[in-house]
Backbone atoms as SQL, in Angstrom:
CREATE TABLE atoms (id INTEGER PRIMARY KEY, chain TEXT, resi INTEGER, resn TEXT, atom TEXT, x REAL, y REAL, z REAL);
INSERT INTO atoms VALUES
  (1, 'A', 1, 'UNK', 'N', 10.065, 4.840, -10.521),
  (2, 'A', 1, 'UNK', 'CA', 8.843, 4.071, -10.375),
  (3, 'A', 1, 'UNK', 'C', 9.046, 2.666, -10.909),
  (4, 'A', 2, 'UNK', 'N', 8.727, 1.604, -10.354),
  (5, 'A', 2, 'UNK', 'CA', 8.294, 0.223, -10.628),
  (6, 'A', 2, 'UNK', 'C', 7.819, 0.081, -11.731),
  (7, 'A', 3, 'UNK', 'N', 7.792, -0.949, -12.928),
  (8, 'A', 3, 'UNK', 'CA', 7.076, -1.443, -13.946),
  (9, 'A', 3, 'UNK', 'C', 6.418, -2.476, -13.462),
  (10, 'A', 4, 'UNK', 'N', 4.859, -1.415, -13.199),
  (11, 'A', 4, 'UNK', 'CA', 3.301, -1.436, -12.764),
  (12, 'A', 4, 'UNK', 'C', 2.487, -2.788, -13.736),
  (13, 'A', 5, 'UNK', 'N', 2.895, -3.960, -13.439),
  (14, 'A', 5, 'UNK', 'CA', 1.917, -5.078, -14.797),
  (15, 'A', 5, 'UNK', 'C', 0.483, -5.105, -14.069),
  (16, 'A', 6, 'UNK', 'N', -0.605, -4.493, -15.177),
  (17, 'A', 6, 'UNK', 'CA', -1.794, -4.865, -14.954),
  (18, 'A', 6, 'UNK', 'C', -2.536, -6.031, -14.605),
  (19, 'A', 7, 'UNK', 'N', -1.529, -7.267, -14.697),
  (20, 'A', 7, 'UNK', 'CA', -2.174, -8.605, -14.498),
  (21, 'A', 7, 'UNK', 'C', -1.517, -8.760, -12.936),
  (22, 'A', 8, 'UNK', 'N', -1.160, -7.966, -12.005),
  (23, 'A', 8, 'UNK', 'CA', -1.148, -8.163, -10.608),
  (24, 'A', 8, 'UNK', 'C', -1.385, -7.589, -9.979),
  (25, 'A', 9, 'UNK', 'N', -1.678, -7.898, -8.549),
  (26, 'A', 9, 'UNK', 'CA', -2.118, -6.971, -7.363),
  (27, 'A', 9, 'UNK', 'C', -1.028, -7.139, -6.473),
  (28, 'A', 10, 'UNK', 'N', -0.731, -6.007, -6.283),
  (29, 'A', 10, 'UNK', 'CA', 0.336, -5.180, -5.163),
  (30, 'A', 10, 'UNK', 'C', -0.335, -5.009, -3.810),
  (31, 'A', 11, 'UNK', 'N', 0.732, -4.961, -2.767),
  (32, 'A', 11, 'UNK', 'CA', 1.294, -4.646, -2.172),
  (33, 'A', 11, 'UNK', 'C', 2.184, -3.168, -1.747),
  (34, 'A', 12, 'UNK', 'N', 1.738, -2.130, -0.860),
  (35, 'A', 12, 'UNK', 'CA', 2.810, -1.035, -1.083),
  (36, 'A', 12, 'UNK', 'C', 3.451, -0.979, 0.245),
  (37, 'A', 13, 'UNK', 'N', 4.562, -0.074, 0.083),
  (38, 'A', 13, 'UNK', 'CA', 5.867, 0.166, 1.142),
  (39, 'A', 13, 'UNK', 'C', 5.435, 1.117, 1.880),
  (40, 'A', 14, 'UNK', 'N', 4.956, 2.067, 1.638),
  (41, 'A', 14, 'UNK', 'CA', 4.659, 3.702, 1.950),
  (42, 'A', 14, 'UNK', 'C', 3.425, 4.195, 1.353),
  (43, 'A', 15, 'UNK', 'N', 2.752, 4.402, 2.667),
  (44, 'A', 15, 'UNK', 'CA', 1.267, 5.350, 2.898),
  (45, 'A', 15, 'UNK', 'C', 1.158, 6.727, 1.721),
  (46, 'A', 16, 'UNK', 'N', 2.313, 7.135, 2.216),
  (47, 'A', 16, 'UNK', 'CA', 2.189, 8.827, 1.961),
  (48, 'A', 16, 'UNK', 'C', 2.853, 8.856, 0.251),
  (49, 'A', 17, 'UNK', 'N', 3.768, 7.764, 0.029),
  (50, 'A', 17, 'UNK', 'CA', 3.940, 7.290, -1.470),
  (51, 'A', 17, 'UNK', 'C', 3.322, 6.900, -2.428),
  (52, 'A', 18, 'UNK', 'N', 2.384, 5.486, -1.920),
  (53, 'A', 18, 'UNK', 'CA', 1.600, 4.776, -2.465),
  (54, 'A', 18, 'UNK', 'C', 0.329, 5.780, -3.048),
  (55, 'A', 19, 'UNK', 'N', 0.156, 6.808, -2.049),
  (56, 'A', 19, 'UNK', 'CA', -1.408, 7.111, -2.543),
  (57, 'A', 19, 'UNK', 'C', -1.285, 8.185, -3.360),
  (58, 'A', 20, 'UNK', 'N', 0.100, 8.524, -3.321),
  (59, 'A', 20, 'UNK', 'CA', 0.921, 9.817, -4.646),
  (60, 'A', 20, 'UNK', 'C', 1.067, 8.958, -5.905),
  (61, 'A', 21, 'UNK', 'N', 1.205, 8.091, -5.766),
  (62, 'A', 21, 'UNK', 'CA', 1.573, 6.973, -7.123),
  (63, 'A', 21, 'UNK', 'C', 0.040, 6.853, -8.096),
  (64, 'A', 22, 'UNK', 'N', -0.643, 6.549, -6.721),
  (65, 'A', 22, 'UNK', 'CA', -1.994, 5.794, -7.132),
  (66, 'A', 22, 'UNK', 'C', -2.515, 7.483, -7.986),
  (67, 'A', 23, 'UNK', 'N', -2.589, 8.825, -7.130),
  (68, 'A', 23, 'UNK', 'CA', -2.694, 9.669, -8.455),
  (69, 'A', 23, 'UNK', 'C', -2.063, 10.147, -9.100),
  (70, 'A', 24, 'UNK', 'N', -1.082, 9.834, -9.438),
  (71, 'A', 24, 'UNK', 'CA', -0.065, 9.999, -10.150),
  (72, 'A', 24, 'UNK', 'C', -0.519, 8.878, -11.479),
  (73, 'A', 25, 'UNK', 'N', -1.145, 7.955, -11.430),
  (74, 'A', 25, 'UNK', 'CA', -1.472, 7.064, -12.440),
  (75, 'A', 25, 'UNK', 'C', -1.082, 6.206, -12.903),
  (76, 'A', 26, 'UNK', 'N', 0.374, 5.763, -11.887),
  (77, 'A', 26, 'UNK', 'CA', 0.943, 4.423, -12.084),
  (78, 'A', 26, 'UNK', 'C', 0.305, 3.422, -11.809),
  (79, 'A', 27, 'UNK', 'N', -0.401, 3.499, -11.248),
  (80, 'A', 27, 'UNK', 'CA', -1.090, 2.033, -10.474),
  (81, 'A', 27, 'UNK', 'C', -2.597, 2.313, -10.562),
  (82, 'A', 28, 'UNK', 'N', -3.408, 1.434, -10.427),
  (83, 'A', 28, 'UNK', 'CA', -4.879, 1.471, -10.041),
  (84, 'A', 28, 'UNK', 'C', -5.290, 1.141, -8.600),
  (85, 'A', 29, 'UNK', 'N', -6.073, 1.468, -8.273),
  (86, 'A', 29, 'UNK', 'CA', -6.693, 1.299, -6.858),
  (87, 'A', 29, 'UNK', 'C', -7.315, 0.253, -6.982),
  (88, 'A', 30, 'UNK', 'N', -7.687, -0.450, -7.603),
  (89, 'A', 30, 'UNK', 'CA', -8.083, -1.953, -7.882),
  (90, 'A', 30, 'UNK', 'C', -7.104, -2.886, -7.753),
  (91, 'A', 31, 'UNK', 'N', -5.858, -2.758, -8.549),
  (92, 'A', 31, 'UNK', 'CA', -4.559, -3.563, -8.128),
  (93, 'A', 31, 'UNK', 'C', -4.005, -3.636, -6.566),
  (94, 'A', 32, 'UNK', 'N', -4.643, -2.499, -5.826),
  (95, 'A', 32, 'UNK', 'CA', -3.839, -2.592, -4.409),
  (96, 'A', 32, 'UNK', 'C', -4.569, -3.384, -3.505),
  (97, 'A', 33, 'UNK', 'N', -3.480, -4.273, -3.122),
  (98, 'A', 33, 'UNK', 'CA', -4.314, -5.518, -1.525),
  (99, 'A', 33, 'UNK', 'C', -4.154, -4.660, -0.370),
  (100, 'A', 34, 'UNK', 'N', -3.158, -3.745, -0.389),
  (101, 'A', 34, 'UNK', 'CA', -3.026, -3.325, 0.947),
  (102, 'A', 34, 'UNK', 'C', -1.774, -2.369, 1.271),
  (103, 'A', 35, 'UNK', 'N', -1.420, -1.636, 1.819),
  (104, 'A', 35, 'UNK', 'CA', 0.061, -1.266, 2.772),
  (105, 'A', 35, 'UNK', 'C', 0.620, -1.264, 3.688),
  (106, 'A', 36, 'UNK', 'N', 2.034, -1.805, 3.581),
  (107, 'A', 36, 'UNK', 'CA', 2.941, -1.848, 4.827),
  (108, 'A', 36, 'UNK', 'C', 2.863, -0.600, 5.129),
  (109, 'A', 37, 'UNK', 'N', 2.363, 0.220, 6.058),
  (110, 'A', 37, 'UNK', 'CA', 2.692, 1.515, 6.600),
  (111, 'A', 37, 'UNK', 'C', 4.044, 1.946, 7.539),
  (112, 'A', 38, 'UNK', 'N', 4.772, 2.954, 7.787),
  (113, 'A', 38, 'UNK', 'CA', 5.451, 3.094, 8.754),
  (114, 'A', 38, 'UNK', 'C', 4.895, 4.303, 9.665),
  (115, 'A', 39, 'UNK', 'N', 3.150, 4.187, 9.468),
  (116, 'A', 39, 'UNK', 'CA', 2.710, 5.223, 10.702),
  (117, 'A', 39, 'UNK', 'C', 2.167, 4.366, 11.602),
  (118, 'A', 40, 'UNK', 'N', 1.660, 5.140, 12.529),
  (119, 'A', 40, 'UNK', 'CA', 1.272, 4.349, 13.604),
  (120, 'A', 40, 'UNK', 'C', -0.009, 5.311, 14.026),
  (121, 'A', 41, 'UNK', 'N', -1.021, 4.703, 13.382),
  (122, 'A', 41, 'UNK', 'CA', -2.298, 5.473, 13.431),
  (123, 'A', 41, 'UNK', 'C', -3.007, 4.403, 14.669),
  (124, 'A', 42, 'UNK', 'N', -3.232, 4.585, 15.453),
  (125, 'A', 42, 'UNK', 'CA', -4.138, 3.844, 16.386),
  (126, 'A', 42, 'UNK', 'C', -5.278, 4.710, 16.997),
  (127, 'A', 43, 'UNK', 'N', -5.707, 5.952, 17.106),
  (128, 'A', 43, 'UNK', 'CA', -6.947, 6.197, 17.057),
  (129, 'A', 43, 'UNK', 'C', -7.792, 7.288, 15.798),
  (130, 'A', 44, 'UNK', 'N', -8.591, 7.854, 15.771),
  (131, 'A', 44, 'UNK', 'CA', -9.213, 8.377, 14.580),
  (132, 'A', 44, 'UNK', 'C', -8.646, 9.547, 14.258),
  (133, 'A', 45, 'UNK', 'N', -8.232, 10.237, 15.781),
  (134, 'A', 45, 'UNK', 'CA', -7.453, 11.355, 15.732),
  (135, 'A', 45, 'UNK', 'C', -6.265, 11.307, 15.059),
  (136, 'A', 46, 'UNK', 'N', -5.450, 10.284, 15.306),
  (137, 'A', 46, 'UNK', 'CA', -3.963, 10.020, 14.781),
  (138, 'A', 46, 'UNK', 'C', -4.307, 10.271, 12.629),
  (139, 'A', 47, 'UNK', 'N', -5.249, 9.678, 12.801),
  (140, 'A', 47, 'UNK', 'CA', -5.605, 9.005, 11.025),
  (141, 'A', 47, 'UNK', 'C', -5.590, 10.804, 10.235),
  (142, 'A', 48, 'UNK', 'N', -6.801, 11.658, 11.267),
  (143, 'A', 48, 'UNK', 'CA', -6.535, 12.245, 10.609),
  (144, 'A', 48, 'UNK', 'C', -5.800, 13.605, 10.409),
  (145, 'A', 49, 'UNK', 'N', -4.770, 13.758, 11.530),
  (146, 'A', 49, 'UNK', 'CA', -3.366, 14.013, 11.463),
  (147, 'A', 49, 'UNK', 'C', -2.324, 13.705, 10.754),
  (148, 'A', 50, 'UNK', 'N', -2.418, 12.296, 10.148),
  (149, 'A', 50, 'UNK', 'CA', -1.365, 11.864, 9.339),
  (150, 'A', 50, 'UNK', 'C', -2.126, 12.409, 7.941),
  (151, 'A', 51, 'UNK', 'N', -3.353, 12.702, 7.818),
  (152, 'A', 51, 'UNK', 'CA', -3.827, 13.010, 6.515),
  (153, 'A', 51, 'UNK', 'C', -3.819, 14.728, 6.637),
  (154, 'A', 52, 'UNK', 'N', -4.106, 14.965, 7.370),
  (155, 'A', 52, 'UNK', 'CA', -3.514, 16.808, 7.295),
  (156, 'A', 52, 'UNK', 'C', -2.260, 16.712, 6.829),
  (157, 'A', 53, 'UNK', 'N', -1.084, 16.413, 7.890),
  (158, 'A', 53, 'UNK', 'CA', -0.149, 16.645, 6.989),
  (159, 'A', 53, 'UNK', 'C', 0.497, 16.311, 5.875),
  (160, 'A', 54, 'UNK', 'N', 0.120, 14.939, 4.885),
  (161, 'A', 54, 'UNK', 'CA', 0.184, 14.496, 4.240),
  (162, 'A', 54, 'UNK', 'C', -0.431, 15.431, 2.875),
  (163, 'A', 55, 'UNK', 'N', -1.391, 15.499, 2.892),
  (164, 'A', 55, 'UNK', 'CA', -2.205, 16.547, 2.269),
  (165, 'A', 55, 'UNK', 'C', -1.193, 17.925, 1.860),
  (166, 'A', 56, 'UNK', 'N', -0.752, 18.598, 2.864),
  (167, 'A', 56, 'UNK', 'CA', 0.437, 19.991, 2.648),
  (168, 'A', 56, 'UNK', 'C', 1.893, 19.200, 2.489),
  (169, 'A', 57, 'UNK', 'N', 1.843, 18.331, 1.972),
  (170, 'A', 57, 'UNK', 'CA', 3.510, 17.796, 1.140),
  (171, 'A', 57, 'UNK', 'C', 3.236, 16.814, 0.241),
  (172, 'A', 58, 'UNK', 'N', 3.488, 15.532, 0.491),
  (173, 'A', 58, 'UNK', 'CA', 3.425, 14.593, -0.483),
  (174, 'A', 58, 'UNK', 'C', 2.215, 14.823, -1.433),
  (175, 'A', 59, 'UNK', 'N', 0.773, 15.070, -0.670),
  (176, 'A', 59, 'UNK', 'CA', -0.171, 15.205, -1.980),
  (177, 'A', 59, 'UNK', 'C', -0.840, 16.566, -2.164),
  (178, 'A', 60, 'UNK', 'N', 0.354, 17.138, -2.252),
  (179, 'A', 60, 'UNK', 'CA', -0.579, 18.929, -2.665),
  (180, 'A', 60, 'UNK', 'C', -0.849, 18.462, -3.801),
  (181, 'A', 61, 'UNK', 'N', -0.443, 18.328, -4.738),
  (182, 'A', 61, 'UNK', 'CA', -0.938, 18.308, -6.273),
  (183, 'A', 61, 'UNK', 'C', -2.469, 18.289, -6.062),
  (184, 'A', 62, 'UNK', 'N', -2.816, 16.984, -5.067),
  (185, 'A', 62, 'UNK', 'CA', -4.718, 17.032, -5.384),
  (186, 'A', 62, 'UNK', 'C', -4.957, 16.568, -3.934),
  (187, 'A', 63, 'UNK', 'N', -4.785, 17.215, -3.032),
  (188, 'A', 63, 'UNK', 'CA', -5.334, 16.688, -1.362),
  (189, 'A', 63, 'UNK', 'C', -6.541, 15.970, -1.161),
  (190, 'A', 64, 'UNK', 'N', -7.463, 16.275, -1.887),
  (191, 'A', 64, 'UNK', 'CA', -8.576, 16.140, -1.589),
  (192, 'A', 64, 'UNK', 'C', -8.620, 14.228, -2.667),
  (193, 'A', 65, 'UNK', 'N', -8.540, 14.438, -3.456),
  (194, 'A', 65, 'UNK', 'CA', -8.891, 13.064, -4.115),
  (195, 'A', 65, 'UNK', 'C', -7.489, 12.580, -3.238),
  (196, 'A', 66, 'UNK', 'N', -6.352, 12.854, -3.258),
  (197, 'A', 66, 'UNK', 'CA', -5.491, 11.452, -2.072),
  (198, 'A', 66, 'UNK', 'C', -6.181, 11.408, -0.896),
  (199, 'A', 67, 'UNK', 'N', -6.822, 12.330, -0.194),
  (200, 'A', 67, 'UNK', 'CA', -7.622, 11.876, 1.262),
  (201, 'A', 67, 'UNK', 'C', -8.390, 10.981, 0.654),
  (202, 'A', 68, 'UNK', 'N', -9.489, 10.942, 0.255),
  (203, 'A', 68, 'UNK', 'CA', -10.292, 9.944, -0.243),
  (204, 'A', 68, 'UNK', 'C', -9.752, 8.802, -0.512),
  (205, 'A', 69, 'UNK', 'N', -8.802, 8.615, -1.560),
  (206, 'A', 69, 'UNK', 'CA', -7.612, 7.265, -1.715),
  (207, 'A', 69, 'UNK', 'C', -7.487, 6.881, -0.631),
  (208, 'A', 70, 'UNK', 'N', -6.677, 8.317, 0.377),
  (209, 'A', 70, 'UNK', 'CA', -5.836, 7.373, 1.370),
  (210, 'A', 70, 'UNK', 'C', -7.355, 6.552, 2.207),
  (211, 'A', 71, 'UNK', 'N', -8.016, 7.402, 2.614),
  (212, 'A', 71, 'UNK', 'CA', -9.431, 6.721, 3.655),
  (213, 'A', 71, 'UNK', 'C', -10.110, 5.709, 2.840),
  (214, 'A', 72, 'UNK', 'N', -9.948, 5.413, 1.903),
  (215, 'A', 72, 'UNK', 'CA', -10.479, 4.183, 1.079),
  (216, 'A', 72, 'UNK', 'C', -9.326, 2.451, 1.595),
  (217, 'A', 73, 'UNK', 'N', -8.109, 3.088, 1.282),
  (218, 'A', 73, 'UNK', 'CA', -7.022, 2.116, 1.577),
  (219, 'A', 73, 'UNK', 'C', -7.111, 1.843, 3.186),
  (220, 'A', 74, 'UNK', 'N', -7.241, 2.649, 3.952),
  (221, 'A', 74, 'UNK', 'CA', -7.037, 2.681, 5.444),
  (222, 'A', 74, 'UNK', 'C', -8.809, 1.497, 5.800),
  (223, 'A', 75, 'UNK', 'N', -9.425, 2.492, 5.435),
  (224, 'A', 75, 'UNK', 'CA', -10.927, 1.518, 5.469),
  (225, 'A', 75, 'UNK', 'C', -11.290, 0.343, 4.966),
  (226, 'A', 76, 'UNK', 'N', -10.724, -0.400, 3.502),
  (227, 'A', 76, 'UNK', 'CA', -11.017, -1.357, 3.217),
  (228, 'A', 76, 'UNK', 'C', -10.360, -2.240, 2.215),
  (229, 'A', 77, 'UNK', 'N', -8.581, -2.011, 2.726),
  (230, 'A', 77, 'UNK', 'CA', -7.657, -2.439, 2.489),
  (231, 'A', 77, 'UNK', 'C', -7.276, -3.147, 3.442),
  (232, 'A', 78, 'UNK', 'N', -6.322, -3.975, 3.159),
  (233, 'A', 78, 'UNK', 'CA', -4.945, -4.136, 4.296),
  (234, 'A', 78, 'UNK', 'C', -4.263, -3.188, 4.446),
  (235, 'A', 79, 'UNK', 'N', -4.377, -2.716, 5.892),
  (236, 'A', 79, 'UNK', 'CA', -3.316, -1.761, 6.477),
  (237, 'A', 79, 'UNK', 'C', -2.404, -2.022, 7.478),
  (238, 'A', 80, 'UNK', 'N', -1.277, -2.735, 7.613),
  (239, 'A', 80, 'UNK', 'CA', -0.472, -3.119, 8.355),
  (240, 'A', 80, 'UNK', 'C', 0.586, -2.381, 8.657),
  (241, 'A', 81, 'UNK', 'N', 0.517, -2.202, 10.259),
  (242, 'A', 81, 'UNK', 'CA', 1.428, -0.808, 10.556),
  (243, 'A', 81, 'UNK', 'C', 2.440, -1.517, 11.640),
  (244, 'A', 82, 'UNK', 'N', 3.772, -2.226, 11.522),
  (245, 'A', 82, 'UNK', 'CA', 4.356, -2.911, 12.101),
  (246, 'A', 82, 'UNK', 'C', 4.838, -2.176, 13.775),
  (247, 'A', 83, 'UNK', 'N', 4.855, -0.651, 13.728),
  (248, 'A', 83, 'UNK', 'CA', 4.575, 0.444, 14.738),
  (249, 'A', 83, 'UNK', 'C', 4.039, -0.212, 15.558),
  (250, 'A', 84, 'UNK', 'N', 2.688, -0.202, 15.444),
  (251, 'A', 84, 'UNK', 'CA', 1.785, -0.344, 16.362),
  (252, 'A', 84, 'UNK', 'C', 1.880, -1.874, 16.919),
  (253, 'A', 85, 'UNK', 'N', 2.164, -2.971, 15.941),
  (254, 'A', 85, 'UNK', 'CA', 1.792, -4.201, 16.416),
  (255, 'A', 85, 'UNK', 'C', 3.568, -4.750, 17.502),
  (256, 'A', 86, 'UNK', 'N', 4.373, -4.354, 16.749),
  (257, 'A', 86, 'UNK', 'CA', 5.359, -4.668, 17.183),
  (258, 'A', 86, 'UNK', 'C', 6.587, -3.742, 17.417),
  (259, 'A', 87, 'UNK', 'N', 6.501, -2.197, 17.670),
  (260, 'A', 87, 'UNK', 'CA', 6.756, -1.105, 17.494),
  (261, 'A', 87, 'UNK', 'C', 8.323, -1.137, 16.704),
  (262, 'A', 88, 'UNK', 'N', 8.061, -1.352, 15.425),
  (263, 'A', 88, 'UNK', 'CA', 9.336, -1.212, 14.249),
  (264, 'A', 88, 'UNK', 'C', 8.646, -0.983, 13.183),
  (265, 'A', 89, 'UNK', 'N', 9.482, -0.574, 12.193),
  (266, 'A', 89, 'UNK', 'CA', 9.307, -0.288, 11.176),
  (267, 'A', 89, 'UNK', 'C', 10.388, -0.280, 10.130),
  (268, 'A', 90, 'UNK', 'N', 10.025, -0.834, 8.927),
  (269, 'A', 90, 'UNK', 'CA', 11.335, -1.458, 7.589),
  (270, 'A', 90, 'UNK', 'C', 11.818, 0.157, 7.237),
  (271, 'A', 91, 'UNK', 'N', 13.065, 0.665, 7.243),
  (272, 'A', 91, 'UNK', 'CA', 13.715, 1.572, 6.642),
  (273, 'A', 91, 'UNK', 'C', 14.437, 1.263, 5.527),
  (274, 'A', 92, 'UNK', 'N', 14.964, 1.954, 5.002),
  (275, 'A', 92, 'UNK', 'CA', 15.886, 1.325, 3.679),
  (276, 'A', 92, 'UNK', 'C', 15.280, 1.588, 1.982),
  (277, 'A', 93, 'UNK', 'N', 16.292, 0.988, 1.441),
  (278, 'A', 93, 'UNK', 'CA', 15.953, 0.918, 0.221),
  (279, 'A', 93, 'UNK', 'C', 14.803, -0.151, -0.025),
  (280, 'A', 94, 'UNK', 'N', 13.546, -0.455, -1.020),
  (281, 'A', 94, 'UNK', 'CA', 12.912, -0.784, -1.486),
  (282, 'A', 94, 'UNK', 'C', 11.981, -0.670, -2.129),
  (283, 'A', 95, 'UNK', 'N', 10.862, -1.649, -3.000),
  (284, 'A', 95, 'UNK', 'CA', 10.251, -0.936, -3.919),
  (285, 'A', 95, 'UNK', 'C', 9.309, -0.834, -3.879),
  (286, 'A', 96, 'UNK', 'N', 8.514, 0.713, -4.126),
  (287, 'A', 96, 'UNK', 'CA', 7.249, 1.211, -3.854),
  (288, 'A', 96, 'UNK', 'C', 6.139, -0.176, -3.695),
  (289, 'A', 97, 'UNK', 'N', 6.216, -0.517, -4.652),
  (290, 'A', 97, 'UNK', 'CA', 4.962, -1.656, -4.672),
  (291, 'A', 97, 'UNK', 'C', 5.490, -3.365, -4.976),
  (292, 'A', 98, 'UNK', 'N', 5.070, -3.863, -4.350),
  (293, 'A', 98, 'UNK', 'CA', 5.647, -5.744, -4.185),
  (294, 'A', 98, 'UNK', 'C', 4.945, -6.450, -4.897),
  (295, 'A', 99, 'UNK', 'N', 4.819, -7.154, -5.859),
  (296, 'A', 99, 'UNK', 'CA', 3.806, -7.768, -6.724),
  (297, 'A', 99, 'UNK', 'C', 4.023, -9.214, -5.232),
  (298, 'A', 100, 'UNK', 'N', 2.431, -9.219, -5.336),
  (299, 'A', 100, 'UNK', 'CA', 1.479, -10.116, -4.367),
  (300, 'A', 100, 'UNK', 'C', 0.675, -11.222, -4.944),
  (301, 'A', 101, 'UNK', 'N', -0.262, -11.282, -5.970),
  (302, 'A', 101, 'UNK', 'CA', -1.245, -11.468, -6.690),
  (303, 'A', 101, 'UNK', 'C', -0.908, -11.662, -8.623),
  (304, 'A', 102, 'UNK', 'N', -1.501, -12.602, -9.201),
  (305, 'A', 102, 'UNK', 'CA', -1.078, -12.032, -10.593),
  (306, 'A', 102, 'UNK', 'C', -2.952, -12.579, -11.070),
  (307, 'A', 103, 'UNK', 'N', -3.579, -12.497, -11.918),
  (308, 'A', 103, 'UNK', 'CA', -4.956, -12.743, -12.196),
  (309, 'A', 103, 'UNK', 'C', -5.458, -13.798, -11.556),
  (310, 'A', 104, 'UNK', 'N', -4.758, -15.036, -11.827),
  (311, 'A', 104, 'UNK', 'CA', -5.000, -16.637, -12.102),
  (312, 'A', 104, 'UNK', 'C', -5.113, -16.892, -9.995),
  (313, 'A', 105, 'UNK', 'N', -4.486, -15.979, -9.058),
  (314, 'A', 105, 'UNK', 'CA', -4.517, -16.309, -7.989),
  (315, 'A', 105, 'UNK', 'C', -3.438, -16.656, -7.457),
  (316, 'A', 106, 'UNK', 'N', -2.182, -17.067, -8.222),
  (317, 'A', 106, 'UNK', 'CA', -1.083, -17.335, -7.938),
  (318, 'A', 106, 'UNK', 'C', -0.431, -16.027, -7.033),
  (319, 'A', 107, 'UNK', 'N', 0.171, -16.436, -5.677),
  (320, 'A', 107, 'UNK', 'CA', 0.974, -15.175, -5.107),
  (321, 'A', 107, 'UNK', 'C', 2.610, -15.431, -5.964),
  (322, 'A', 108, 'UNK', 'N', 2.914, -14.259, -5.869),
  (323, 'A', 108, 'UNK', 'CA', 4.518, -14.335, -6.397),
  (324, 'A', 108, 'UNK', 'C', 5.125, -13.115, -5.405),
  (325, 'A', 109, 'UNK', 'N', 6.435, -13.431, -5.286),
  (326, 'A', 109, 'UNK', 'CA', 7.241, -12.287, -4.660),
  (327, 'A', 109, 'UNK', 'C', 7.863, -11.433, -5.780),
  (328, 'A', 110, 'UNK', 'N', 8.533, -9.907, -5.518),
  (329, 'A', 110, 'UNK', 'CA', 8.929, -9.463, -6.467),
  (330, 'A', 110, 'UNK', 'C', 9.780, -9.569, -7.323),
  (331, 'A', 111, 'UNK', 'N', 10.049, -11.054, -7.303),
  (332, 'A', 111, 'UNK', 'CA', 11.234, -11.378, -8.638),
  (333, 'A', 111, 'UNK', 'C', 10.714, -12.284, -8.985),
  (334, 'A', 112, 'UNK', 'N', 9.259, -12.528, -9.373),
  (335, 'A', 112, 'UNK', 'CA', 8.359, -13.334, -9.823),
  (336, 'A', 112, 'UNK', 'C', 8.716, -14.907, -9.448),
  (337, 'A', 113, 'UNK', 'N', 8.917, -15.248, -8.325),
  (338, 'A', 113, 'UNK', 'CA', 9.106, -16.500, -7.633),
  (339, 'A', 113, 'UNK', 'C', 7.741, -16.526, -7.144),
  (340, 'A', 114, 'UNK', 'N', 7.126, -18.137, -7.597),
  (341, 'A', 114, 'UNK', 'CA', 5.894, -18.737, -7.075),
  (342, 'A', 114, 'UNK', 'C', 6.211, -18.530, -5.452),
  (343, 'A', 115, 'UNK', 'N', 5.128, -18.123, -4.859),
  (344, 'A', 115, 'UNK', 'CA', 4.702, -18.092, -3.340),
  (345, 'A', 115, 'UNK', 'C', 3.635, -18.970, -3.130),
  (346, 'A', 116, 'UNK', 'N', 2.840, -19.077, -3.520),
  (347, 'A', 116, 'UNK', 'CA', 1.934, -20.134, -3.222),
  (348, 'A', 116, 'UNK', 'C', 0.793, -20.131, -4.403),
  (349, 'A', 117, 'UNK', 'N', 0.212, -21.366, -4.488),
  (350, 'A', 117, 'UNK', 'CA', -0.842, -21.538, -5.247),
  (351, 'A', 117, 'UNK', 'C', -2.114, -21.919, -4.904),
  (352, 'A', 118, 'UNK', 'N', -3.305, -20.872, -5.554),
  (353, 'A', 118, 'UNK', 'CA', -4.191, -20.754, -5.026),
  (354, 'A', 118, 'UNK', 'C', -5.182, -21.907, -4.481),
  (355, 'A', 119, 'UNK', 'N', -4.689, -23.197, -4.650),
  (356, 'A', 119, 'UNK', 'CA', -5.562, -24.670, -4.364),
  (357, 'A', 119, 'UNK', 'C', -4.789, -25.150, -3.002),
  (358, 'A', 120, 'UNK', 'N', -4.100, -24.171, -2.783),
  (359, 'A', 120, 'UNK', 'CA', -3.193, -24.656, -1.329),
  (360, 'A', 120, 'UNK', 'C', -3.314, -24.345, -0.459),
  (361, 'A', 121, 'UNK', 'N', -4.015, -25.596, 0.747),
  (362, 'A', 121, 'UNK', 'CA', -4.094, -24.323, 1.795),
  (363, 'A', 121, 'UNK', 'C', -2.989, -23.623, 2.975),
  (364, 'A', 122, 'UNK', 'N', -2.763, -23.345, 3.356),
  (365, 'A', 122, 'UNK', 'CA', -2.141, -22.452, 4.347),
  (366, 'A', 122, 'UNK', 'C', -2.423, -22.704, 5.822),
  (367, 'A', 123, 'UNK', 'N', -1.751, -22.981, 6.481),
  (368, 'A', 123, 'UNK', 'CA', -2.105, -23.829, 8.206),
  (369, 'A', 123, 'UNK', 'C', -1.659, -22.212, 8.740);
């Protein structure tokens, strides 16, 4: 697991990870902006197929509070599913969660390099 700093908001890699983490108690659901997904949920049916089976592996421990997580993140998060928009998806090594955000508004990437500052705008 990542060393989780309370003074930022993340970014996650994985759906079926992220929302094991989030009860697992590394992270808060307040810290998360959003997830890169590698599903490809495009109608309601798909959503909750990926949460059945998700539910009987990654989150047996507590199915029921990760459905809720996950339909909280899916509903009123960023959910970006590169599948669907551009049919790929990032494989490989990387880390659960990307620091995005730190209090003050500043974005940083995960080796704490300034990304932009919040008085800047963005074209």
């Amino acid at each position: 697991m990542n060393n989780i700093n309370p003074d930022c908001k993340y970014i996650g890699t994985s759906f079926s990870l992220c929302v094991k983490s989030i009860i697992d108690g590394e992270i808060d659901l307040a810290q998360v902006i959003g997830i890169e997904a590698s599903t490809k949920i495009i109608h309601p049916v798909d959503l909750e197929e990926v949460i059945k089976q998700y539910k009987t592996s990654y989150w047996e421990e507590d199915p029921d509070k990760a459905e809720e997580i996950a339909r909280d993140i899916y509903n009123n998060k960023v959910f970006y599913q590169p599948r669907v928009q551009y049919n790929y998806y990032v494989c490989g090594v990387r880390p659960l969660w990307l620091v995005i955000e730190r209090d003050n508004g500043d974005w940083f990437d995960n080796n704490s390099k300034l990304i932009r500052k919040p008085d800047l705008q963005l074209d």
